[in-house]
N, C-alpha and C positions, 0 to 999 in steps of 0.2 A: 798263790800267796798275795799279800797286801804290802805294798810299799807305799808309805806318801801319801797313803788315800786313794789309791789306783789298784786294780786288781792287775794281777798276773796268772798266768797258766806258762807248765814247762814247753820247752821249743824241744831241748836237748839234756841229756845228762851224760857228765863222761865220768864215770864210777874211781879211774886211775888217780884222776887229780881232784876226787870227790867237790867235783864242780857242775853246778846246774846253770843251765842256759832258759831265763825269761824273758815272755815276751808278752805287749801287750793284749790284755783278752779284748780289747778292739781290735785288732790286727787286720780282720777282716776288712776293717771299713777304714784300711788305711793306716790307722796309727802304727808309728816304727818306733815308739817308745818300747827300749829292752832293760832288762838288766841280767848280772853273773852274780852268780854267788856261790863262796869257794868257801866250804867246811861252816857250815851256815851263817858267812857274815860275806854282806853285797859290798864287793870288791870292783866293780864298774858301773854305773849309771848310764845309761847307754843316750838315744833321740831324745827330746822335749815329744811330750806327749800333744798329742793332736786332735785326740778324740774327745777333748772339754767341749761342752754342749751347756750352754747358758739357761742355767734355772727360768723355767718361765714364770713370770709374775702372775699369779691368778688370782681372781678377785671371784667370792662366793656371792652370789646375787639371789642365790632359791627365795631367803627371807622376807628381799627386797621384791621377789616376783609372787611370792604367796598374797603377800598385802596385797598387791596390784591386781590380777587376780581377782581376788575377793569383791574389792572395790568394783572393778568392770565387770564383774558378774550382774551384780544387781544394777547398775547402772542401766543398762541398756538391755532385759530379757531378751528381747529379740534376736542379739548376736549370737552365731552358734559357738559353741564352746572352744572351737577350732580357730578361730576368726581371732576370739578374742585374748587365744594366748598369740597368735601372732603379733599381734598389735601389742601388745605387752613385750614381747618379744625384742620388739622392732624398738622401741621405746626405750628400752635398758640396755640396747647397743648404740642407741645415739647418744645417752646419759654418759656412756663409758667411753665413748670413741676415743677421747684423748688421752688415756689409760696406758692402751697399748698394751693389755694385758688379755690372759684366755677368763672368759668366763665360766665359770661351774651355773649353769642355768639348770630351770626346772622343765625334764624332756614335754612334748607335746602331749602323751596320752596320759602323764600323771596330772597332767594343768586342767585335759580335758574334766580329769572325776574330780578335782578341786571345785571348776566352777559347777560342775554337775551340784554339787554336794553342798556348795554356798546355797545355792540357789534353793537347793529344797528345801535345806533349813531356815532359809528367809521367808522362805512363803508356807510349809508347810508339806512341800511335794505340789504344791499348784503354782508351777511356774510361770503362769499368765494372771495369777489371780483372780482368775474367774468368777463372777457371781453371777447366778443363774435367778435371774429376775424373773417374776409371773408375766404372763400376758394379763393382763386389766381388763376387763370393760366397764366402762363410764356413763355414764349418762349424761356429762355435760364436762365441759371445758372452764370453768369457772374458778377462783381460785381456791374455794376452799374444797376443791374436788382435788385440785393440784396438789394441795396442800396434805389432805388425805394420802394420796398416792405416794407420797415422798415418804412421809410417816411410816409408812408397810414396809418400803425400801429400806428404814433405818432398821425396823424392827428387824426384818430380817436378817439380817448382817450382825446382828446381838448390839445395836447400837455402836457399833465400830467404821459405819460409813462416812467417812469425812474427805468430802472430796476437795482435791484444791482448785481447781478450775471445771466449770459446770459450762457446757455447751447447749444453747436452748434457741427455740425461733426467739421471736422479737414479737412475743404476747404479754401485756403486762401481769395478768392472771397469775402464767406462768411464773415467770419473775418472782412476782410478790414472795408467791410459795416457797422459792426456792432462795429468794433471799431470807426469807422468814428459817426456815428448814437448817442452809448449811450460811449461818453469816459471815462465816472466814474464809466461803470460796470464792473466788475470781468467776465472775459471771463472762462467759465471752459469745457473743452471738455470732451466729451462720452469716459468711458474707454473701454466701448464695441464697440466701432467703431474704437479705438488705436488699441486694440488689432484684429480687423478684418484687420485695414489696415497693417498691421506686418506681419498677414498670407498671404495677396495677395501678399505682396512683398517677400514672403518666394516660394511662387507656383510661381511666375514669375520666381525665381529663381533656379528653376527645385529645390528644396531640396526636399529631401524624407518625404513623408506622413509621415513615422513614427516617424520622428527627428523634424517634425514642431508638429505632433502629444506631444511628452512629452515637446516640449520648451515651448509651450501655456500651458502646463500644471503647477497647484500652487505652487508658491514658486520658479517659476524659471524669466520667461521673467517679470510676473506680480510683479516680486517684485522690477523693476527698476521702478514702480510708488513709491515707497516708503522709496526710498534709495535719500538721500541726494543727491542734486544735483551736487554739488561740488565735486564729489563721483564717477559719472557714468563714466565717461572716462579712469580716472586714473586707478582703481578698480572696480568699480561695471560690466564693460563688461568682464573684466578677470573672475571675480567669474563668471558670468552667463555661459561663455564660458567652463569653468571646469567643468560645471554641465549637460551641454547638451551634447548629443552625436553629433559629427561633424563625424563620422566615412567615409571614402570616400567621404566627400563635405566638406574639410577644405579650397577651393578654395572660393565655395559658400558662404558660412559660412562669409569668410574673408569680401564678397561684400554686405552681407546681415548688418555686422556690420558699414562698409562705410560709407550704406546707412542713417541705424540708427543715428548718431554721425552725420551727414549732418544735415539731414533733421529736427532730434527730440530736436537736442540739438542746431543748429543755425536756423534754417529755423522759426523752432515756439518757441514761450515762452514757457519756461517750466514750468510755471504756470499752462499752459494748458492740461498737462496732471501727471503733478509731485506731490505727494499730501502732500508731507515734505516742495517743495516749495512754493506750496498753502497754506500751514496754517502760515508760514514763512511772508508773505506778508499777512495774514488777511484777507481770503480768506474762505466765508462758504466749509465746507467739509459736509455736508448731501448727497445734491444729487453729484453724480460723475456719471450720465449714464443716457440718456433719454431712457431707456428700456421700460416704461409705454409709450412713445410716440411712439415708434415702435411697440409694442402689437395693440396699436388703430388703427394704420397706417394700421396693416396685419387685423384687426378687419374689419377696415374700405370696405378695400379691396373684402373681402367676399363678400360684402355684392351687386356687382358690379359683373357683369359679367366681362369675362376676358379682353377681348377688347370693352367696351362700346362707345356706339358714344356718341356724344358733348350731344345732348339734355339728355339719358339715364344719362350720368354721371349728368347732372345740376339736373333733377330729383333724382337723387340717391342721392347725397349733398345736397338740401332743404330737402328730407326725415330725413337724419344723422342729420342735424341741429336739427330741430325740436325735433328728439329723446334728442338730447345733451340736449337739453334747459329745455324739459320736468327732466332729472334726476339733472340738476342744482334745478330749483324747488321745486322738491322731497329731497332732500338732504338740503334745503333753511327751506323747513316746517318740518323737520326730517320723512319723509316718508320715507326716503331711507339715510344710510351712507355713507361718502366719504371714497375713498378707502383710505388703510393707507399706510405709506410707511414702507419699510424693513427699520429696526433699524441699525444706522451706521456701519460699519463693525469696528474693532478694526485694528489698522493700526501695523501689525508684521513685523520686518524684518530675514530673515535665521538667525535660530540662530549661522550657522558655518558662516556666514559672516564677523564677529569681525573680529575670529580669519584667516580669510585667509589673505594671503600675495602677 
């Protein structure tokens, strides 16, 4: 029976004094809440009941985890599904923490086919977005060749190629084309091919192995990608110049600076390889180097005899294709993971640089 809001089950009955003896249905777990009741009206109330158990506050968060979710799906393709309901997860317990409450959260393998499911509807089912570019051949390197090539790229794509930051050497051909092509992308040049063209124009200029040897080395040439650009003329070539040794080629030295201050600082934007400038302007800083595209290049390579003829190379390229397509797919059905990239570097400048004068 129900008294008070409390349930009861019989202990005892004595049929003479048509009297029933109850007792709490927690009994088990301690409660000694009883009651009697004689010719059906409760004639004793027996213990305070013990077995109250405090409503727990819950706060519903699936809604707030679906949006989230969604969001870090497409944020970062890369993350596996698993990853990123944790983090989600982990997220919406720090939000709550001062609550003090249970959460109704969304379990892990439903969140899994959430992002599954964002993902494919954002891209189509091609959750890298892949576009499978021809291999070219050229006849020259000139800009309205460049400029051709980029055109077939747009074609291809149904004219929906718009990229926002474009990675390219430091040829102005190139450039031209590609400013010409996409003019609302971020142009960002390879710091690894800055710094290779600085050495051929250091060996053009007879300087010594061993003085091009420590300028290329850290914290010296490499830190005018870092230094304020408004900076580099005035100051930042005198520091760099106190730091290297010029010992017997202060001539050299003089025409290798020339050169730099020409070429780096009017010739091209210094967006293009300045990275105070580039973030200045709004400008992603992740990748600064198509090093993973020269890896595949020299991969590529291998894989080619040294001087192949026309047909060997066409056959050697539908084989690479093929391979590429099969680990896009792999990678598509997680058979295989996409390579990661190295984690941004932290952008330092000399710490005696303040203070030089």
């Amino acid at each position: 029976m129900d008294h008070r809001g409390y349930s009861f089950c019989i202990k005892r009955s004595c049929p003479e004094t048509s009297t029933v003896y109850y007792v709490c249905k927690r009994f088990r777990k301690g409660c000694k809440a009883k009651i009697t009741v004689r010719s059906g009206a409760v004639v004793a109330d027996g213990a305070l009941h013990t077995c109250d158990v405090a409503v727990p506050h819950v706060i519903d968060v699936r809604s707030e985890m679906r949006l989230e979710l969604q969001r870090r799906s497409v944020s970062n393709m890369a993350t596996p599904p698993p990853v990123v309901w944790q983090e989600v997860y982990d997220g919406i317990k720090r939000l709550h923490a001062a609550d003090d409450a249970t959460l109704t959260i969304i379990p892990c393998a439903p969140a899994v086919s959430i992002v599954k499911q964002t993902r494919k509807e954002c891209t189509g089912g091609d959750v890298y977005e892949a576009i499978l570019s021809p291999s070219l051949l050229v006849q020259g390197k000139s800009q309205d060749m460049n400029w051709r090539v980029l055109n077939e790229l747009i074609i291809l794509s149904n004219r929906q190629l718009e990229p926002e930051n474009v990675t390219c050497d430091f040829e102005v051909a190139l450039i031209n084309a590609v400013l010409d092509q996409f003019p609302r992308a971020n142009l960002v040049g390879c710091l690894f091919h800055w710094k290779q063209v600085l050495r051929r124009k250091m060996v053009d200029l007879r300087i010594p192995d061993s003085q091009i040897k420590s300028a290329l080395g850290p914290g010296k040439l490499d830190s005018l990608a870092v230094i304020p650009v408004d900076q580099i003329a005035k100051k930042s070539v005198r520091y760099i110049r106190s730091i290297v040794d010029e010992t017997r080629a202060k001539t050299k030295w003089n025409a290798f600076w020339k050169y730099f201050l020409k070429t780096w600082m009017e010739r091209y934007d210094a967006t293009t390889w300045n990275v105070q400038e580039m973030m200045r302007v709004g400008v992603d800083v992740i990748n600064r180097t198509n090093n993973p595209l020269e890896k595949y290049n020299r991969d590529f390579a291998s894989r080619m005899s040294t001087h192949p003829g026309l047909l060997a190379f066409i056959e050697g390229t539908k084989r690479e294709a093929a391979r590429y397509i099969r680990r896009i797919e792999d990678i598509k059905h997680l058979r295989q993971t996409a390579s990661q990239h190295a984690p941004p570097a932290k952008l330092e400048i000399p710490e005696d640089y303040e203070s030089f004068e």
